[in-house]
N, C-alpha and C positions, 0 to 999 in steps of 0.2 A: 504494500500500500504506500502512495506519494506521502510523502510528508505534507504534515498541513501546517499552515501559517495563518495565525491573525493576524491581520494589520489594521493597523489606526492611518489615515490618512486624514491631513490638514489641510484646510486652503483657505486661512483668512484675507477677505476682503475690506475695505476703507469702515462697514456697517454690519457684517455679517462675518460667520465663521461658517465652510463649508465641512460637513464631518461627512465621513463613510469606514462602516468597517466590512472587512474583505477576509472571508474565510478562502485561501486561495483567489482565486480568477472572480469567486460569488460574492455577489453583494449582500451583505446583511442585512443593511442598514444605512441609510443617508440623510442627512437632513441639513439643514440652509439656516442656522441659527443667527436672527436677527439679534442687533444692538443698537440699541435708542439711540440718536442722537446726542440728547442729555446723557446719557454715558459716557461715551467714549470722551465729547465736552471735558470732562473731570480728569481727563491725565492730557498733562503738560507732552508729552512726544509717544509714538506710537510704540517705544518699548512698555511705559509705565502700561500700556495695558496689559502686560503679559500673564500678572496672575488672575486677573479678572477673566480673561478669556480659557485660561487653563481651566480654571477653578467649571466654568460653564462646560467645558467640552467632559469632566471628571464626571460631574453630573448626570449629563449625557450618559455616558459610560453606565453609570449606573441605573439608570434608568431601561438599561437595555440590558440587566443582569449581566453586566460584564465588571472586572478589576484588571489594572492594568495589569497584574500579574497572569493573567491571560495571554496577554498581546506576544506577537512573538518580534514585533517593527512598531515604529512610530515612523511616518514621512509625512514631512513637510513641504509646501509649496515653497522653492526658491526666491531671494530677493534680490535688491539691486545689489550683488557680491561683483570683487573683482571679475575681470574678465577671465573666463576656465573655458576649455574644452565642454562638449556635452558630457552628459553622464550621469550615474548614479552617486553622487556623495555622502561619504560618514560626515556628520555632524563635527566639528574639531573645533577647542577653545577659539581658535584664529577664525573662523568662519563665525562662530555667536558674537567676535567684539566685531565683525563686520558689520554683522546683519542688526550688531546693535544700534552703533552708531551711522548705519548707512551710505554705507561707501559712495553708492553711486546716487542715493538719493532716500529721502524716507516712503516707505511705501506698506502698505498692513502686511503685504505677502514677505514682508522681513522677518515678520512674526512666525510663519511658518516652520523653520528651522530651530528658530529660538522655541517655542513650543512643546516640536518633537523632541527637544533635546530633555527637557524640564521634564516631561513625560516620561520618558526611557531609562534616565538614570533613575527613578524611583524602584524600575522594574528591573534595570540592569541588565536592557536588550537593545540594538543598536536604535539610532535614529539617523535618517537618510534626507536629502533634499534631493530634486532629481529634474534635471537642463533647466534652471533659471534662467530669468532673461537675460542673465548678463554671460549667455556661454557667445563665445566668439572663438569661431575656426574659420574666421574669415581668411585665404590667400593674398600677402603682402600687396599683391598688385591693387587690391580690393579697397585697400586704408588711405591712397590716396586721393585726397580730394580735389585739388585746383591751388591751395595753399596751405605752406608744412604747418602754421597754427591749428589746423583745424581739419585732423585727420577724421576721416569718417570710422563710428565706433558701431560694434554690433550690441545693439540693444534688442530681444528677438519674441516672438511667442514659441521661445525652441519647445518649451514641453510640446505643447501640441502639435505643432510642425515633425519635431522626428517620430511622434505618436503614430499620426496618420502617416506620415513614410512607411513606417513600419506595418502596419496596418493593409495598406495597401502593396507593399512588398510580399503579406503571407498569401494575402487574396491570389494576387499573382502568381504566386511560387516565385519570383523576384529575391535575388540574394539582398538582403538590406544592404550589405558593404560594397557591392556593386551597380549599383542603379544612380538613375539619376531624373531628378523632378523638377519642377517648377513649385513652390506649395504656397499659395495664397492663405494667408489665414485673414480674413474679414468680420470684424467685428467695430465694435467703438473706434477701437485700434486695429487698426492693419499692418500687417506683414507679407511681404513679396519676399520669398527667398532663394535662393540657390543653392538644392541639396546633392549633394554629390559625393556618392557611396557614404551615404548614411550623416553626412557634415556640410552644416552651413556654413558653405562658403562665399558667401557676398547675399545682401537683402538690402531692400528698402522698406521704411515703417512711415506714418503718419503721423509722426513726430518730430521729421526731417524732409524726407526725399518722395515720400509714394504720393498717392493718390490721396486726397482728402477722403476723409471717413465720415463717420456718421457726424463727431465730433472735434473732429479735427482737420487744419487745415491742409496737411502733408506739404509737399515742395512749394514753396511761393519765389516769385520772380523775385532775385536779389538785389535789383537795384532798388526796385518798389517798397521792398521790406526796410532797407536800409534808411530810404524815405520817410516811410510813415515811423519809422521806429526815429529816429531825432527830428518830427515834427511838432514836437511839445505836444500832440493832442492825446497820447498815451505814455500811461507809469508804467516802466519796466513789466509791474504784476497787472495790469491791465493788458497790457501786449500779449504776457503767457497766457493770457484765458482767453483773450481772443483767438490764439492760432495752436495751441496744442491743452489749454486749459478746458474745454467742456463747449465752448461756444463760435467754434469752426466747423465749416463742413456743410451738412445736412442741416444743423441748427443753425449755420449762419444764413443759408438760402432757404430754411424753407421752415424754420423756428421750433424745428423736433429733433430728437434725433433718435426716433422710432421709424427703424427700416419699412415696419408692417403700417405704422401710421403712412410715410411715404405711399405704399403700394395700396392703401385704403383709397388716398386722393387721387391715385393716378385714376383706379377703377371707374371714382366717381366723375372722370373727366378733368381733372386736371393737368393740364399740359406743362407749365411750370414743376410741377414734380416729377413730370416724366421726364423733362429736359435734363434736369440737374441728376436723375439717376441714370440716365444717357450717361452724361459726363464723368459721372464717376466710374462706369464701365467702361468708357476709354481712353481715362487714364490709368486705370487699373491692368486694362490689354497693353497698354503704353510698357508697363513695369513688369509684367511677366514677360512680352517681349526683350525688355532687356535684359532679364535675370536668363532667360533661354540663350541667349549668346555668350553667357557667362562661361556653360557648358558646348558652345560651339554648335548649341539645337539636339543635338546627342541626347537625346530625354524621352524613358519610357512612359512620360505622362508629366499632366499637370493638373495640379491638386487644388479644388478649393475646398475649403476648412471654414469653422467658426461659422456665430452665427448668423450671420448674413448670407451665409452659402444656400440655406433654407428660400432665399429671396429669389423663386424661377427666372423673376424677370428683369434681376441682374443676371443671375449665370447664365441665360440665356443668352445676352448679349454680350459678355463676354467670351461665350463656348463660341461664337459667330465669327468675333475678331481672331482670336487664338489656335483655334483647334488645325490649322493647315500645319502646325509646328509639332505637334504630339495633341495623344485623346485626352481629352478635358475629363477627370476623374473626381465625382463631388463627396463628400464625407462633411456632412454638415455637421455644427457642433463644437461644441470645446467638452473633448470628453477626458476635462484636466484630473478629475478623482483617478479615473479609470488608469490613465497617465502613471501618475506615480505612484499608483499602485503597484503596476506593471513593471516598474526601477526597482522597486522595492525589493519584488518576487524576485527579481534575474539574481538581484545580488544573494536573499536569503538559500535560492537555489543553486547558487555558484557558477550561474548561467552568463554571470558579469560582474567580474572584479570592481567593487564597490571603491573609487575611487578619494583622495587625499587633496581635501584643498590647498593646505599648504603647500604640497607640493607642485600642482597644478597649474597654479596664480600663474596669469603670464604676463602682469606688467605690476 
C-alpha cells in the first residue's frame, strides 16, 4: 500500500486565508476563511498578523477532527522572496527573515511560509513553499532592457504556470523537461511567459510590459508616462493606483473590473465593452506572439490559464490571432491549492529533491 500523507496547504490573501487539507492527491476539505477589514486594520505590517491567522487556520483544524500531529507537511503559498529557481522549498530561518521583512515587497502571501513554518515545528514535520512569484530562470539575454538601470526582473504567476505545464504535459504524454509553451495566465494580473522544458525563461506581466488586465494598466508608452508622471497632477501613490494599483485596465475604460460584468454588457449590446475587450485580446496575441519567438515558434502549444480563460469571448479571439503558431490549449483557473499541494507530494514522495533557499538565492 502507497504511503499516505496529510497535508495542510496555505494561501493567505490581503482578507482571506485559503485552507485545504489533502489526504494524498484527495481533497478533504477547503474552505476560503474570510477577515474583516476591522481586523487585519489592528496590526501595524502584515507579519503582526501571523498568530491571528494561525490561531484561525488551528481552529479550523479542529473543527475538522484533525491535530496537527496528524499532518504529515505544512505548505505554504510563496512570497515576494529573492529571486530562486522554480521548485519545491524547505522552509529555512533565511527565507522567514525574508518573507518577514519582505524582500521584494509586502504582500499577505509572505504569510504563507511564515505560517507553515509556525505550524510544522509544533508537529516536527517539514514545511514547504513551492514556485513563488519571485522564481526567475529567466536566460541572460532576457534581463536586458534598453538601459543597465533598469534590468527587467521576473516577477511570475510561476505556481500556476508550471502547474498547468505540467498538467498538460501528463494529458499529452509530453516529457515536462522537454517541451515547450506559451502559458498565459489571465486574471486581475496577467502573465505571458516563456516555458521551456519545464523553466520560465522570459515573461511579460501587467505590472510592467503585457497587456493591460482587468486592473491594471500593463506596458504604457514611455514618453507619455514620463509626462504625466512630472506633470504635478499626480502623487507618486496616486500614479501606482492609477497604473498597477487597482484602477487601470478594464476599470479605467469601463469602471469594473469584472471580466463576467464586461461580457454581461457586451450581450446587452454594448459596443464600448466589446471594443476594449477586442483590445485586450490583441495585445495579449501581441505578447504570446512575442514570448513564441523567444523559443524560435518551436512550441507544443499555448496555454491559457486563470480566471479569465473561462471568458469564451476572449479566448476566442485570441485562439483566432494565435493558433497558426501552435494549438491554443485552455485550463481555466488558478488551481493554486491543488498546486502546492502537488510540490509538497513530489518532495514527501522523493519524486523531487525539496530544495534550499539559501543556497539557491541568485542575487
Amino acid at each position: 500500500m502507497a504511503d499516505e500523507y496529510l497535508i495542510l496547504v496555505l494561501n493567505p490573501g490581503s482578507t482571506s486565508t485559503k485552507i485545504s487539507l489533502f489526504l494524498n492527491e484527495e481533497c478533504l476539505a477547503t474552505e476560503n476563511l474570510s477577515h474583516s477589514v476591522e481586523e487585519i486594520k489592528q496590526f501595524p505590517t502584515i507579519f503582526d498578523q501571523k498568530d491571528m491567522r494561525t490561531e484561525v487556520i488551528l481552529k479550523w483544524l479542529e473543527k475538522h477532527n484533525y491535530k496537527i500531529n496528524d499532518l504529515s507537511a505544512v505548505v505554504g503559498r510563496g512570497g515576494l522572496l529573492r529571486p530562486i529557481p522554480g521548485g519545491t522549498y524547505k522552509v529555512t530561518d533565511m527565507m522567514l527573515e525574508d518573507l518577514k521583512i519582505g524582500y521584494q515587497g509586502q504582500h499577505a502571501s509572505n504569510l504563507g511560509g511564515i505560517i507553515a513554518n509556525s505550524i510544522a515545528k509544533q508537529a516536527n514535520i517539514p514545511a514547504y513553499i513551492v514556485d513563488p512569484v519571485s522564481v526567475d530562470e529567466y536566460e541572460n539575454v532576457a534581463r536586458i532592457s534598453g538601459i543597465p538601470e533598469i534590468p527587467r526582473k521576473s516577477l511570475v504567476h510561476a505556481l500556476n504556470i508550471k502547474a498547468v505545464t505540467r498538467k498538460v504535459c501528463e494529458d499529452k504524454n509530453l516529457a515536462y523537461d522537454n517541451s515547450g509553451f506559451v502559458v498565459a495566465h489571465l486574471g486581475g494580473g496577467i502573465t505571458v511567459a516563456s516555458v521551456k522544458n519545464g523553466r520560465i525563461i522570459d515573461s511579460v506581466s501587467a505590472n510592467d510590459e503585457s497587456s493591460f488586465s482587468p486592473e491594471r494598466t500593463g506596458g504604457l508608452p514611455v514618453g507619455s508616462l514620463v509626462e504625466i508622471a512630472y506633470s504635478g497632477k499626480y502623487t507618486y501613490a496616486e500614479l501606482i493606483r492609477k497604473t498597477i494599483g487597482g484602477q487601470g485596465g478594464f476599470a479605467a475604460y469601463l469602471g469594473t473590473n469584472d471580466g463576467r460584468e464586461v461580457n454581461r454588457r457586451i450581450d446587452a449590446g454594448d459596443k464600448r465593452a466589446e471594443f476594449i475587450l477586442e483590445a485586450m485580446a490583441y495585445q495579449l496575441s501581441k505578447d504570446i506572439l512575442a514570448m513564441s519567438v523567444v523559443q524560435k515558434g518551436r512550441l507544443n502549444g499555448i496555454i491559457l490559464t486563470g480566471g479569465l480563460a473561462y471568458n469564451q469571448k476572449l479566448t476566442d479571439l485570441i485562439t483566432e490571432r494565435v493558433s497558426f503558431v501552435a494549438p491554443v490549449i485552455l485550463v481555466p483557473g488558478e488551481n493554486e491549492m491543488l498546486a502546492l499541494m502537488q510540490g509538497a507530494l513530489r518532495a514527501l514522495r522523493g519524486e523531487e529533491e525539496p530544495k534550499l533557499y539559501d543556497n539557491e538565492v541568485l542575487v
